[in-house]
C-alpha positions in Angstrom: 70.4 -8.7 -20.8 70.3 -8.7 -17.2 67.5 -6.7 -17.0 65.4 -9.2 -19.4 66.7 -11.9 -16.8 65.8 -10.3 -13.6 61.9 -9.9 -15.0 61.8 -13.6 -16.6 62.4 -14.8 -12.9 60.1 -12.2 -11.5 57.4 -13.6 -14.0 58.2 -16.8 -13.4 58.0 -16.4 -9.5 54.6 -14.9 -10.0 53.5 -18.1 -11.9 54.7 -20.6 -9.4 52.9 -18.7 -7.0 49.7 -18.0 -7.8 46.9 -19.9 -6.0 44.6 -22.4 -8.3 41.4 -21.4 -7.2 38.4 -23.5 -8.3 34.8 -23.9 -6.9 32.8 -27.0 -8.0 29.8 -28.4 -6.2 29.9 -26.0 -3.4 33.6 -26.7 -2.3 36.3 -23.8 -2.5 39.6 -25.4 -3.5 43.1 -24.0 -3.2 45.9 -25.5 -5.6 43.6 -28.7 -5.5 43.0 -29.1 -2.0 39.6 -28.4 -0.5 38.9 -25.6 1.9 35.9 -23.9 2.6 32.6 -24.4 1.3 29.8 -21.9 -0.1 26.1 -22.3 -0.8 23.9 -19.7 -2.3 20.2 -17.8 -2.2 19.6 -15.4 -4.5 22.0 -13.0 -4.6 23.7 -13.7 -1.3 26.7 -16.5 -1.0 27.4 -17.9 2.6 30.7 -19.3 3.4 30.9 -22.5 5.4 34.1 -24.3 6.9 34.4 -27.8 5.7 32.0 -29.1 8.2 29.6 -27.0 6.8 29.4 -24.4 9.8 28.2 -21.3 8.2 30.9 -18.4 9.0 30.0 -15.3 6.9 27.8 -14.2 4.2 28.6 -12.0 0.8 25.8 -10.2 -0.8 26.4 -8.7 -4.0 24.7 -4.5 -3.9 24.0 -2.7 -7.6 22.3 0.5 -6.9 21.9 3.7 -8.6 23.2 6.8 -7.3 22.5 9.1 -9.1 21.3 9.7 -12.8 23.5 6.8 -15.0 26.1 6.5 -11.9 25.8 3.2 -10.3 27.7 1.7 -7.5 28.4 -1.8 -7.3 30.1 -3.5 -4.0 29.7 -6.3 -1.8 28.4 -6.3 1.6 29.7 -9.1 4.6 28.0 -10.1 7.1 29.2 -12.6 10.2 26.8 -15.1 10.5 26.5 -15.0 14.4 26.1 -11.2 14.3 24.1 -10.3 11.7 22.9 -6.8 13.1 27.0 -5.7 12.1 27.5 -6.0 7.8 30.4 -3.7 6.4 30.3 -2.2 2.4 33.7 -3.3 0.6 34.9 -3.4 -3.1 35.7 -6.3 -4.9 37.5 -8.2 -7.3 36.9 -10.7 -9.9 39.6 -12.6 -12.1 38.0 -11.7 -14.9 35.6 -9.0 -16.8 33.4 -12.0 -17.7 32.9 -13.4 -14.1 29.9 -14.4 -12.1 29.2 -13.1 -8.6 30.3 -16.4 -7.2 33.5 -16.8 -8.4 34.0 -12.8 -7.7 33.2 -13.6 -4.1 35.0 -16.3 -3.7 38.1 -14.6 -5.4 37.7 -11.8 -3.3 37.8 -13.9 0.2 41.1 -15.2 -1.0 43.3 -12.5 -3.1 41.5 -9.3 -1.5 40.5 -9.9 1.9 42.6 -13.4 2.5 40.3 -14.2 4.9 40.7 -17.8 2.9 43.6 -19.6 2.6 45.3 -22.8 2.5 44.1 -24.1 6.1 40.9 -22.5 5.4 38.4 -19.5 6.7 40.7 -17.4 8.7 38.3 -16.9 11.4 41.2 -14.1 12.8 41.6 -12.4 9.4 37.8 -12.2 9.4 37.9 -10.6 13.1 40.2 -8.5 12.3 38.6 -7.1 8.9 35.8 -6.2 10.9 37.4 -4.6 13.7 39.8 -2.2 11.0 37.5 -2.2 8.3 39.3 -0.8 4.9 37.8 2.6 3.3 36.3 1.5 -0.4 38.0 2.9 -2.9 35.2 5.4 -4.9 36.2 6.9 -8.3 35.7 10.4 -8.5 32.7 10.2 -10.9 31.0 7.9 -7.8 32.3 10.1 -5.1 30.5 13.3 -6.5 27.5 11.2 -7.5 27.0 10.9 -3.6 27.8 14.3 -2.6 24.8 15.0 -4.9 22.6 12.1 -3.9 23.0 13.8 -0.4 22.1 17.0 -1.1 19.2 15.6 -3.5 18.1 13.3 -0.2 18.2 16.5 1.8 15.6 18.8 -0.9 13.5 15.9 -0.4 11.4 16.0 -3.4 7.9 15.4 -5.1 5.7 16.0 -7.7 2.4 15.6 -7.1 -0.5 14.5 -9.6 -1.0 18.3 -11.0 2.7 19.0 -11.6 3.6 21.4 -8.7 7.0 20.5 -7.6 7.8 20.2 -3.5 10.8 20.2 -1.1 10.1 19.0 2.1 6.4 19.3 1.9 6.7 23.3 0.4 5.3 23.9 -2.8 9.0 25.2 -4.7 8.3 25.1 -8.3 5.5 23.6 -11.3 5.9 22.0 -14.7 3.9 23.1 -17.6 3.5 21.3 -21.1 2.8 18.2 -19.0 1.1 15.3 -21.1 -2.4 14.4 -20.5 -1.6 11.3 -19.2 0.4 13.0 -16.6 1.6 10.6 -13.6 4.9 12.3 -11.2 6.4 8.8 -11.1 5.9 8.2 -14.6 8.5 7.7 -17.3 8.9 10.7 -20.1 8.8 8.1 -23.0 6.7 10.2 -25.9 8.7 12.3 -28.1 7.1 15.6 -28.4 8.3 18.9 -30.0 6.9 21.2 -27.4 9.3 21.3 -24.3 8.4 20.4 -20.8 9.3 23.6 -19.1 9.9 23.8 -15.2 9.2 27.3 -13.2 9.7 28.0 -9.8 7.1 29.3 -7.5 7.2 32.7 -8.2 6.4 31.9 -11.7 10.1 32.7 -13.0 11.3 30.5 -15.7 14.1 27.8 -14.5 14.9 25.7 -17.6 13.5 22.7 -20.0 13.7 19.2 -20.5 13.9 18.4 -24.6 12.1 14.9 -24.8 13.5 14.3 -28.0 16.9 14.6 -26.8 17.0 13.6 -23.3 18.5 16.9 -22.4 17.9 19.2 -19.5 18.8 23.0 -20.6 18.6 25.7 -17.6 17.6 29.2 -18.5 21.3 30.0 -17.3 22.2 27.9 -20.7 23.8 24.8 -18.6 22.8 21.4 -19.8 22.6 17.9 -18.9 21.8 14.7 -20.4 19.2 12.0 -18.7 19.8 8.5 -18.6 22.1 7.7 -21.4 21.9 4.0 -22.2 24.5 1.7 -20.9 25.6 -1.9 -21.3 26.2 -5.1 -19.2 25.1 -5.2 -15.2 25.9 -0.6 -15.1 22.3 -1.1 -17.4 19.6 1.3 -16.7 16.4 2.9 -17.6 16.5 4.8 -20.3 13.6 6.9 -19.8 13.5 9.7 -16.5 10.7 10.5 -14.4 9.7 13.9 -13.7 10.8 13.9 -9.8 14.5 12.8 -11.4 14.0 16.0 -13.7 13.4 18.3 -11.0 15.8 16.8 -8.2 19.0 17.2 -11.8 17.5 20.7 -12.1 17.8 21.8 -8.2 21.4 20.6 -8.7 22.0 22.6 -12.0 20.4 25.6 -10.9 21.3 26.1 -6.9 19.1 29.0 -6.5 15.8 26.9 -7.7 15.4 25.3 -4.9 16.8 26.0 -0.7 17.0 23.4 1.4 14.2 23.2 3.8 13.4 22.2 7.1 10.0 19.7 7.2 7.0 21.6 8.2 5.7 20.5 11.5 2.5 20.9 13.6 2.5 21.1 16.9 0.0 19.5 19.7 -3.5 20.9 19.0 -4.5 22.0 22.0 -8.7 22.8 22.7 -9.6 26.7 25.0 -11.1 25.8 27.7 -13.5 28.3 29.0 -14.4 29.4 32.9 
């Protein structure tokens, strides 16, 4: 009984507490009382003090990592300073949100760099000066440890199919389509694999067009693109760089990291 008591009061102190936050016409309002103001272009919201002094901006980022990882986080910017932005996660009220009322939300319960006197112009220094590490999911976090070793292979096809890293010729595809293009999509469904091989001919794996799957000659496999839903959407179909860059990941040995190859000054004999 006195347990059920002590968390009916802790409930109910949770209820009286909460802030009312609503945001009509451009003006934030805490428990009914107005006190900041934001305006919007495209996808970036700027936050104004009542007198409409612009004080920071929130721009909402949605990228792809890797494959079907995304990351989505908002970047802040100080209006006077707008060489220095910082990367930060954020929160919304609700699954069903809009970017607005997520940034707004996240000024006041996340950062509280809003409250009921209005932009806390000392909260905001000092989120900049100690910035707070984002807190990345382990699925994100090894999407970027692979992004930066992908980054690092730098790769390319070129318009016959040879693969490159860093300007070296590493590895070709065969079964290409006629209508071959390296930035393409793989949208037809065929029966005959594409097949991937490295320079020296040897056979590194497949990608099954009818599947979406990537299968190394090692017998590890790996599937492209699945669909998803809601703003984590994303293109359904690969290109053939995203092929080889999954395969160099799936099969270390296909490609090594390589330095750039660079020329140095040309310079003319002279004769006596």
């Amino acid at each position: 009984m006195k347990k059920s008591i002590i968390i009916f009061f802790t409930v109910l102190g949770m209820f009286l507490n909460a802030q009312n936050i609503k945001t009509k016409r451009g003006i934030i309002n805490l428990d009914g009382i107005p006190v900041a103001k934001i305006s919007s272009r495209s996808n970036e919201y700027i936050f104004m003090d009542l007198k409409e002094t612009p004080l920071y901006t929130i721009q909402f980022i949605d990228k792809s990592v890797v494959d079907s990882v995304r990351d989505s986080y908002i970047r802040i910017n100080r209006v006077y300073n707008r060489e220095k932005s910082i990367d930060l996660d954020y929160i919304s009220p609700s699954a069903f949100s809009g970017e607005e009322k997520s940034a707004v939300y996240t000024s006041v319960k996340g950062l509280k760099i809003i409250d009921n006197k209005g932009i806390n112009v000392k909260a905001l220094d000092e989120l900049f000066a100690n910035v707070p590490k984002r807190k990345l999911d382990t699925k994100t976090k090894e999407a970027y440890t692979i992004r930066t070793k992908i980054d690092k292979m730098n790769i390319e096809v070129n318009k016959v199919g040879e693969i490159l890293s860093n300007g070296v010729p590493v590895g070709y595809f065969t079964n290409l389509p006629v209508s071959f293009g390296s930035d393409d999509t793989i949208m037809d469904k065929t029966f005959v694999d594409i097949e991937i091989y490295d320079a020296k001919s040897k056979y590194i794996g497949k990608y099954i067009t009818t599947t979406k799957q990537l299968k190394t000659a090692g017998g590890k496999s790996f599937t492209l693109y699945r669909e998803m839903s809601g703003r984590a959407s994303i293109l359904k179909y690969p290109t053939y760089k995203a092929i080889a860059e999954r395969m160099a990941i799936m099969d270390p040995n296909f490609i090594k990291v390589q330095e750039k190859v660079s020329v140095g000054p040309v310079v003319k004999e002279t004769t006596h």
